[in-house]
Structures are given as C-alpha cells and as structure tokens.
C-alpha positions in Angstrom: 20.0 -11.2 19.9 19.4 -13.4 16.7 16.8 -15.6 16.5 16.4 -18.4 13.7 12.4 -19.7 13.3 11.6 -22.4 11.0 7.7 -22.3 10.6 5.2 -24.4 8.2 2.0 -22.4 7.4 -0.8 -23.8 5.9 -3.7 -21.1 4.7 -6.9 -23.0 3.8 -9.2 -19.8 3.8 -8.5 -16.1 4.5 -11.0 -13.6 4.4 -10.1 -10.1 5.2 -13.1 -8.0 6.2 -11.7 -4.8 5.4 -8.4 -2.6 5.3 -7.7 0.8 7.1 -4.8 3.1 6.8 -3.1 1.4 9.1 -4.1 -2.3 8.5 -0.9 -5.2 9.0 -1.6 -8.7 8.1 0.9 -10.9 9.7 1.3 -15.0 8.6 4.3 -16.1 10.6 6.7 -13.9 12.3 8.7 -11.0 10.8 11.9 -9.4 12.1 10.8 -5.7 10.9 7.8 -3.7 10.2 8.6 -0.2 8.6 5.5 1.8 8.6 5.0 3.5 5.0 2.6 6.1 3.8 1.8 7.0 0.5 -0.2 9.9 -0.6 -1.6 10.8 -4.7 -3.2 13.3 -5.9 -4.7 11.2 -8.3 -7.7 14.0 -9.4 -4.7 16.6 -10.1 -6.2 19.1 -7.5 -4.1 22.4 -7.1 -5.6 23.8 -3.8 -6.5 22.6 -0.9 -10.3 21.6 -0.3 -12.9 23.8 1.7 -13.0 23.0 5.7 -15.5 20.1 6.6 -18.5 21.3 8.6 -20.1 19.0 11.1 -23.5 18.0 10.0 -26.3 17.3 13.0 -26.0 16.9 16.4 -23.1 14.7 17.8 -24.2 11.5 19.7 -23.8 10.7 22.5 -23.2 6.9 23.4 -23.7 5.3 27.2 -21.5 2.1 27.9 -22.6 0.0 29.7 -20.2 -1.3 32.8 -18.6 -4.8 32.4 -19.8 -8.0 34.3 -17.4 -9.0 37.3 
C-alpha cells in the first residue's frame, strides 16, 4: 500500500521537557521508525560495576479508583 502525504508544518514553539532512552519526537508522519541503541564506555572502565543494593524501605503507593 503506498501512500503519498503532502503536509505544511508550521513550529512556532517547541519545548521538550525531557528525553528518556526511548524518547521519539514525531512532526508530520514518517513511513519507518528503526529503533537504535547506542552504548560507550566513555570512562574506559574494564570490569563490570559492583551489584546495586536497595537503599530503605520500598513504598508503597495507594491509587485511588477513577470517577464514573
């Protein structure tokens, strides 16, 4: 199935609040999105680190039920 789109986009302000690891920002409409991953060691470190250990009591967080 081909699809042909012509778009106009006009961006006056855009303010990204913050990026994660998996974080798309899409403007218009794409045929594709390839995931990539990219991974440096940029301190040069030749073993792995120690295991994390938790720190404190976990929480525990009550939601509340939704409105109907």
């Amino acid at each position: 199935m081909i699809f042909t789109i012509h778009q106009s986009i006009n961006i006056h302000f855009l303010k990204i609040g913050s990026i994660s690891n998996s974080s798309v920002v899409q403007i218009g409409s794409t045929g594709c999105i390839q995931a990539q991953s990219d991974v440096y060691n940029t301190g040069g470190y030749t073993e792995a680190a120690e295991p994390a250990e938790p720190v404190g009591e976990p929480s525990i967080i009550r939601l509340q039920q939704p409105d109907q």
